[in-house]
C-alpha positions in Angstrom: 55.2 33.2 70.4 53.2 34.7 67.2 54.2 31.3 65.7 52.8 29.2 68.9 49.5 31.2 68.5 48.7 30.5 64.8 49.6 26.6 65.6 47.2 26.9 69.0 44.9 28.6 66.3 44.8 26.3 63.6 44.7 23.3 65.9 41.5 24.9 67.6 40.0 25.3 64.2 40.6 21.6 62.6 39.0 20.1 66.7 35.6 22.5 65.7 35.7 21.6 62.5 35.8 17.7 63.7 33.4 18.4 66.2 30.9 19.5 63.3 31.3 16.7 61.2 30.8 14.2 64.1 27.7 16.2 64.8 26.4 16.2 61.1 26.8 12.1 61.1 24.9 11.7 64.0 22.1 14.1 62.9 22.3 11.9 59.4 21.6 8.8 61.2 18.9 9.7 64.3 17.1 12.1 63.3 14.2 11.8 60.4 15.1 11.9 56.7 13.3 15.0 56.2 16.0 17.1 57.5 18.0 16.9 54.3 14.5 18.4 52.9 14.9 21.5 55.6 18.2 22.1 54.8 18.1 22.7 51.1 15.1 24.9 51.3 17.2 26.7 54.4 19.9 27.3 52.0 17.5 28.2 49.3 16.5 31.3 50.7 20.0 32.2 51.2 21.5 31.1 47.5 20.4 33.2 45.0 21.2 30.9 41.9 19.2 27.8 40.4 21.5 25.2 38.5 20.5 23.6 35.7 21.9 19.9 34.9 22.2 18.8 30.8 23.2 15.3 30.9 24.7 13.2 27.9 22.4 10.6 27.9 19.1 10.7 28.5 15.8 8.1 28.6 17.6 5.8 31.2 21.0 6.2 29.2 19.4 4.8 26.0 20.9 7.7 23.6 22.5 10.3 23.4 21.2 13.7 24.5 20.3 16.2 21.9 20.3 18.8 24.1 23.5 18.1 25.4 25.1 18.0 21.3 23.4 21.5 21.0 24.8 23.1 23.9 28.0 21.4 23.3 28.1 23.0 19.6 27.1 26.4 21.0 29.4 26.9 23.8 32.4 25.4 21.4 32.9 29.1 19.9 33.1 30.7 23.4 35.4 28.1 24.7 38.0 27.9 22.3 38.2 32.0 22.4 37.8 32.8 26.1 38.1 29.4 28.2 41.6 28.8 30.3 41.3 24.8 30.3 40.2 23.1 27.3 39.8 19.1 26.2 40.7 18.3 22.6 38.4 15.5 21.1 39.7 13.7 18.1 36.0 13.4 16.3 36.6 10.0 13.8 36.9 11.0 10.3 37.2 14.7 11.0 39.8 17.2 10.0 40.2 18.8 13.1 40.4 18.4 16.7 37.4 19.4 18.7 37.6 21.7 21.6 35.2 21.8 24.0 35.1 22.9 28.2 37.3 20.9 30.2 36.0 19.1 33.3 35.5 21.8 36.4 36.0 24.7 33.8 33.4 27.3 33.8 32.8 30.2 31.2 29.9 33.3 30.7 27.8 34.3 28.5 25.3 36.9 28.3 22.2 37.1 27.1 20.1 40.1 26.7 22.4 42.0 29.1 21.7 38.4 31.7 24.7 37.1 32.5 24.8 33.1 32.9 27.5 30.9 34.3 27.9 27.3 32.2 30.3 24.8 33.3 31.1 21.3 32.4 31.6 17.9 34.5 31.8 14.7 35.1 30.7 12.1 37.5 32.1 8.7 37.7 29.9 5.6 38.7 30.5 1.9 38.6 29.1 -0.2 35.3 29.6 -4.0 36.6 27.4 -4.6 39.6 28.5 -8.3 39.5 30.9 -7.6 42.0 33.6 -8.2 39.7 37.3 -8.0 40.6 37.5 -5.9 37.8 34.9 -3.5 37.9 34.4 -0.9 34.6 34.1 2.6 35.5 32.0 4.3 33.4 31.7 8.3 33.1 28.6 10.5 32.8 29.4 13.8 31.6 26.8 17.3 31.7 26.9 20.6 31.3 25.6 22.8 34.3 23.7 26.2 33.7 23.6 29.0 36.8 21.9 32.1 36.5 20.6 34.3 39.4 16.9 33.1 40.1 15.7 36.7 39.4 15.7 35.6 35.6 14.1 32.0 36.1 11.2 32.9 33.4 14.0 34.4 30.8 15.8 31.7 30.6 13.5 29.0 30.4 11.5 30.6 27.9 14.1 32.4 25.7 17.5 31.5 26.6 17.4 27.7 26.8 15.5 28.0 22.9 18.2 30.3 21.9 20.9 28.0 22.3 19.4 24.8 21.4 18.5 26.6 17.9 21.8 28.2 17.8 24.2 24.4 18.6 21.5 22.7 15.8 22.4 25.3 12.8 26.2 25.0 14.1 25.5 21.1 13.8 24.1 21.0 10.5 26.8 23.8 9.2 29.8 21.5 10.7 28.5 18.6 10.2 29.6 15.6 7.9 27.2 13.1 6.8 28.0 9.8 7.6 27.0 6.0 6.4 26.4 3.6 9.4 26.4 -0.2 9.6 25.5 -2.2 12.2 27.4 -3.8 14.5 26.6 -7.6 15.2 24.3 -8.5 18.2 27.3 -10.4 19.9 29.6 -7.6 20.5 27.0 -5.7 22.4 27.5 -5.4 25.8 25.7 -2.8 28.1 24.1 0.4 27.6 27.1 2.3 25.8 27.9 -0.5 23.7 28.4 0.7 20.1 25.6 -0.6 17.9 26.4 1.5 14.7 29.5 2.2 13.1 30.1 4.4 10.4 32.5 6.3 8.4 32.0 9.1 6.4 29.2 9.4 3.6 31.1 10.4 0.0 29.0 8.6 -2.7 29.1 11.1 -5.4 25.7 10.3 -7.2 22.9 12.9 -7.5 19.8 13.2 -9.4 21.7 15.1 -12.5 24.1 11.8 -13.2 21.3 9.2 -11.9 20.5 7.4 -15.3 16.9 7.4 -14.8 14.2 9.2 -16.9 13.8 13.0 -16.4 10.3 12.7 -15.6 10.3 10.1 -12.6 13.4 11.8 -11.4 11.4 15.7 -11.1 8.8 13.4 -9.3 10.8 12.1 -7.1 12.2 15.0 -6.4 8.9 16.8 -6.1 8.0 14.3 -3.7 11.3 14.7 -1.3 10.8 18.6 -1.0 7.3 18.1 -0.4 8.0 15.5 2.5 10.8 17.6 3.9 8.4 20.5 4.0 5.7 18.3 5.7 6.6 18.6 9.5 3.5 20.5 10.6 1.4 18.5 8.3 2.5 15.3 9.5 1.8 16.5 13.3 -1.5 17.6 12.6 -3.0 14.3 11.0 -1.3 12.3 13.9 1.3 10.2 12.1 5.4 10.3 12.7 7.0 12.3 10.4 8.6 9.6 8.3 8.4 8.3 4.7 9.0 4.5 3.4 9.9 4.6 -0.6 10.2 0.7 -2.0 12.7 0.8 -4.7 12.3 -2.5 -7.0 13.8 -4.0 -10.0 16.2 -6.1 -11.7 20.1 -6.1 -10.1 22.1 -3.3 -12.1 19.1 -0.7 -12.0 20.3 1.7 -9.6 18.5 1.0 -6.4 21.8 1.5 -4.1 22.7 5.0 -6.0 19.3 6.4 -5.9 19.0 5.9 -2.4 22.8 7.6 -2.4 21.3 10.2 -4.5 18.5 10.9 -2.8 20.8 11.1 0.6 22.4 13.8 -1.2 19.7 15.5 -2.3 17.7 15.9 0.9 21.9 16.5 2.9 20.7 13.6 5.5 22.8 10.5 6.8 22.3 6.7 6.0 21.9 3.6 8.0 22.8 0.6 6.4 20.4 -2.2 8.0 22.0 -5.4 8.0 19.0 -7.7 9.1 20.3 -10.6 9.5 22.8 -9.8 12.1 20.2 -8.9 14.3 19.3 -11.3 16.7 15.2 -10.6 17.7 13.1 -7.4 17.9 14.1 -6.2 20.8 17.6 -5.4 19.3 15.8 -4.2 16.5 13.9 -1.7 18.9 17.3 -0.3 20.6 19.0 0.3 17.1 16.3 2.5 15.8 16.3 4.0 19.4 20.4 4.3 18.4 19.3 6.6 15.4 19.3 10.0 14.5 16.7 12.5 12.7 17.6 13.7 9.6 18.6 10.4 8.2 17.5 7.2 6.0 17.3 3.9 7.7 18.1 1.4 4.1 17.0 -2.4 4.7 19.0 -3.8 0.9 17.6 -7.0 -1.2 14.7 -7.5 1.7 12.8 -10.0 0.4 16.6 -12.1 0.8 17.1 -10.8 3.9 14.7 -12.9 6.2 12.0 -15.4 5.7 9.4 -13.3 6.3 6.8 -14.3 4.0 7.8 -18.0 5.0 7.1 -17.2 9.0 3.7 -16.0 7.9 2.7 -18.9 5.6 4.4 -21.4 8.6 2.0 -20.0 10.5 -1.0 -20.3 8.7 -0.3 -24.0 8.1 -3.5 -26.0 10.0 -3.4 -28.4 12.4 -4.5 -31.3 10.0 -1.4 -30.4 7.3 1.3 -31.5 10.2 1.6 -35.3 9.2 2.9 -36.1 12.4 4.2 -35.2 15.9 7.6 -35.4 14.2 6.9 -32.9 11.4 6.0 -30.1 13.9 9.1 -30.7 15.7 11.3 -30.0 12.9 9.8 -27.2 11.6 10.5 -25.8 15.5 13.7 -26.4 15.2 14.1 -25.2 12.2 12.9 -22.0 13.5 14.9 -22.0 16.3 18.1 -22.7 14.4 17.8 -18.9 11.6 20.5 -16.8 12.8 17.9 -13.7 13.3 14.8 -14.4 15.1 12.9 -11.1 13.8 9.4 -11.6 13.2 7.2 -10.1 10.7 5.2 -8.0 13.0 8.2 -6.9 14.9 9.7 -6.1 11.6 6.3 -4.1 11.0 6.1 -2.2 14.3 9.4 -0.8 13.3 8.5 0.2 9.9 5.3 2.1 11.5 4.4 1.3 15.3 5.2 2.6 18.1 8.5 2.4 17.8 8.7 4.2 14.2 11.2 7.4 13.9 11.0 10.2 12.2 12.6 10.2 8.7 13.2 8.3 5.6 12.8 4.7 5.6 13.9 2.6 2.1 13.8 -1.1 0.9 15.2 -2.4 -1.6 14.2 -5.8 -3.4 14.8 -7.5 -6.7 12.0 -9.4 -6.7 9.0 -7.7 -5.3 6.6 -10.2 -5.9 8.3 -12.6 -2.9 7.7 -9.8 -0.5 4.7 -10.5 2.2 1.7 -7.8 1.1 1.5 -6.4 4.3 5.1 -5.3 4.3 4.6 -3.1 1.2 1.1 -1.4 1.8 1.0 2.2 2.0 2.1 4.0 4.8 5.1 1.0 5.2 5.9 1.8 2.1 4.4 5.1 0.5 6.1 5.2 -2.7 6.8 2.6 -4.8 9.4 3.3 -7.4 10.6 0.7 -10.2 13.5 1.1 -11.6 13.8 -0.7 -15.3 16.2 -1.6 -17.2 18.0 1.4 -19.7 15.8 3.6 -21.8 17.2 6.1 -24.3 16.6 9.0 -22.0 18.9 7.2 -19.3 21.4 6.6 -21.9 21.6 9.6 -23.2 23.0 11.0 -19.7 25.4 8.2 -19.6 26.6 8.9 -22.3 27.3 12.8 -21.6 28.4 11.4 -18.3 31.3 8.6 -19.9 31.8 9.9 -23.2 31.3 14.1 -23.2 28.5 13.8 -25.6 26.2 16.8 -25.5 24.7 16.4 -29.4 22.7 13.6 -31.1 25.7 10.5 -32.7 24.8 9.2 -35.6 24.5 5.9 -33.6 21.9 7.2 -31.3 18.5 6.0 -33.6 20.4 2.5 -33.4 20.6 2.9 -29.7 17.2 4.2 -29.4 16.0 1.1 -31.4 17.8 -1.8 -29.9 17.2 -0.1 -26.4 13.7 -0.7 -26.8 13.6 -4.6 -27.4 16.6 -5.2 -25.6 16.9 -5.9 -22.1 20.3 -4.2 -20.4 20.3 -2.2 -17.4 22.0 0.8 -16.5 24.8 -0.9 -15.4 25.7 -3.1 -18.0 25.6 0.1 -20.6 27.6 2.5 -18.6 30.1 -0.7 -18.7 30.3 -0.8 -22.4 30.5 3.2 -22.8 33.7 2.8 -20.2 36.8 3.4 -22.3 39.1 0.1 -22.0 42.3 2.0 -23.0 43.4 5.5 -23.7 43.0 4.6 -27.8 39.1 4.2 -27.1 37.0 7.1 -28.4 33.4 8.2 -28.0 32.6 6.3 -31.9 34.4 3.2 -30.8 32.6 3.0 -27.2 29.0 3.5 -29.1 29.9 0.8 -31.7 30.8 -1.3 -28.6 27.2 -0.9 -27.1 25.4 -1.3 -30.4 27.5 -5.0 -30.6 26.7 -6.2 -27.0 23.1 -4.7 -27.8 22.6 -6.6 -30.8 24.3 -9.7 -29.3 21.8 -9.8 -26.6 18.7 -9.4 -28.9 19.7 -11.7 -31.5 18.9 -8.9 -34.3 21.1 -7.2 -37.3 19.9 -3.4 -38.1 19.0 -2.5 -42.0 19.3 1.4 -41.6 17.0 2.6 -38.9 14.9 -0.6 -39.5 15.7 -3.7 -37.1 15.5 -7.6 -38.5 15.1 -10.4 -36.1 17.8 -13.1 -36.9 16.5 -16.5 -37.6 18.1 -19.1 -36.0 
């Protein structure tokens, strides 16, 4: 009988409970839209939390929230020590697997004796609206915050700061720099398509093994503390916090390792700016939007690059220069046949328009005379930095760096001499000082430079003194 009575019960229950939803469609559908409005301020008054939402992405889904990596990084700690469900994240190039909240898993933390609820989610939508047989399913994960509306102003104003300072020192404490490349244009596809890859940054050149002169090198250095500094500065004249440095000079000078040394100096990551796998501007645009602060966007051997200079001067050509109908044609179709359709001035609005970022920006060139004038005015470019070929200075590091020497050789006023008519770069002499075999010493390396040296200036030396060969 008992039995009979729970069924009678139950069955009563699920008919009400039908009734109800019946009802609630019918409502949805006759009566005015407002009434979802009613409802959530009627259950407002009753609920005493507010929720907060921190989605992934952000800026219709163009990047990646940094507010979401921040929280993620701070709540990493709690959740490994005190969550019950977990995801594990194998991060590329990392040592480690990365635990963070699992979906529908919620933790607390307190804050100035507050206590606040997060939690972590994810809601699944549909990414091909072709109607596809095949439709992707794409996910959109965010953190949610709940605290009891009594301490709205707390948490806006201190708590939410807290923890977005907190997860960026985690960041830059766990962090490992990385070197991106771009992908090509024809594997994008969609929002989420990957533009950059990258792997992990371990160039091992810094400003004490750069082969430059120790002069320009405490300039430059001066000048990278002084930009890092420059936040506040920067916001107060108006300008985005960014810096372009033009590094030009013969190849073998070390343009590619001072930008690796400078990426260590200042702890920031590098983009590697392949130009001409980039279709037009408008990808241009969305892989600066794909970048992050703290980083140096590198554009190598520019002036090879693109025909920049070229689109400008086509342009200027005048009506009365075009022979004929047929001479115009082919110059369009020239234009329409380069693999990258970038355009000076898009080119220039990413350097410093509206679409400029925050950070350092670097180009490199061997020839800087080829390069348009208004790519390499200030403020594009603020510093411009030549690097020569060898000088004793620089060759005195290399050799402390290849052979050990800390003292003056007795070959070093030979050096000194034949460096200054002669023509080698950096490169070239670190590549005589290399030892060949494990019989090569630091006498038989120096001899070896003096040779090429000599060999490339055509000259014999008479003691300190040197003689030009006559042909």
């Amino acid at each position: 009988m008992a039995r009979t009575s729970a069924v009678e019960m139950w069955t009563g229950v699920s008919t009400v409970l039908a009734c109800l939803v019946v009802a609630w469609t019918i409502l949805k559908q006759y009566l005015p839209s407002q009434i979802d409005t009613y409802i959530h301020h009627a259950v407002g008054y009753i609920y005493p939390y507010i929720q907060i939402k921190f989605r992934e992405f952000s800026g219709e889904r163009l990047k990646h929230s940094e507010a979401y990596a921040a929280i993620q990084n701070y709540l990493m700690l709690a959740a490994s020590a005190r969550a019950k469900r977990l995801r594990a994240d194998a991060v590329k190039d990392s040592k480690s697997l990365v635990l963070t909240l699992d979906d529908n898993e919620e933790i607390i933390d307190v804050f100035h004796g507050v206590k606040v609820w997060w939690s972590s989610s994810t809601h699944v939508s549909m990414k091909n609206f072709n109607f596809s047989l095949y439709p992707q399913l794409e996910e959109n994960r965010y953190f949610q915050l709940t605290v009891h509306r009594n301490y709205r102003g707390m948490i806006m104003e201190q708590y939410i700061k807290h923890i977005l300072d907190e997860g960026k020192v985690i960041a830059v404490r766990n962090r490992q720099r990385k070197l991106y490349l771009n992908e090509p244009s024809s594997s994008w596809h969609g929002y989420r398509s990957k533009k950059w890859s990258h792997v992990v940054f371990e160039h091992p050149a810094t400003f004490e093994t750069l082969a430059l002169d120790s002069a320009k090198k405490k300039e430059i250095m001066n000048d990278l503390e002084k930009f890092t500094k420059g936040k506040e500065y920067y916001a107060r004249i108006g300008k985005a916090w960014k810096r372009g440095y033009l590094l030009y000079g013969p190849p073998g000078t070390g343009k590619s390792t001072m930008v690796a040394a400078m990426a260590n100096f200042l702890n920031y990551d590098v983009y590697d700016l392949e130009l001409t796998t980039v279709m037009d501007n408008s990808e241009l645009r969305k892989l600066l939007i794909e970048t992050s602060g703290k980083s140096i966007i590198v554009i190598e051997d520019i002036d090879c690059s693109l025909n920049l200079t070229g689109q400008r001067k086509e342009m200027e050509v005048k009506k009365d220069d075009v022979e004929s109908d047929d001479t115009a044609k082919k110059l369009a179709k020239d234009n329409e046949n380069k693999p990258s359709k970038i355009t000076l001035s898009g080119l220039l609005n990413f350097l410093d328009g509206i679409w400029s970022r925050r950070g350092e920006d670097y180009r490199t060139t061997n020839h800087v005379d080829k390069l348009d004038p208004a790519l390499i005015r200030r403020r594009r470019m603020d510093k411009h930095i030549e690097m020569s070929n060898c000088r004793f200075e620089a060759f005195k590091l290399l050799a402390k760096n290849y052979l050990g020497l800390d003292d003056a050789h007795e070959l070093y006023p030979r050096v000194r001499n034949l460096l200054e008519v002669a023509e080698m770069t950096p490169a070239d002499v670190a590549e005589h000082l290399r030892a060949k075999s494990t019989d090569d010493d630091g006498d038989k390396c120096l001899k070896n430079l003096v040779a090429a040296l000599e060999s490339k200036v055509n000259v014999t030396l008479r003691g300190g003194e040197l003689v030009l060969k006559s042909n």
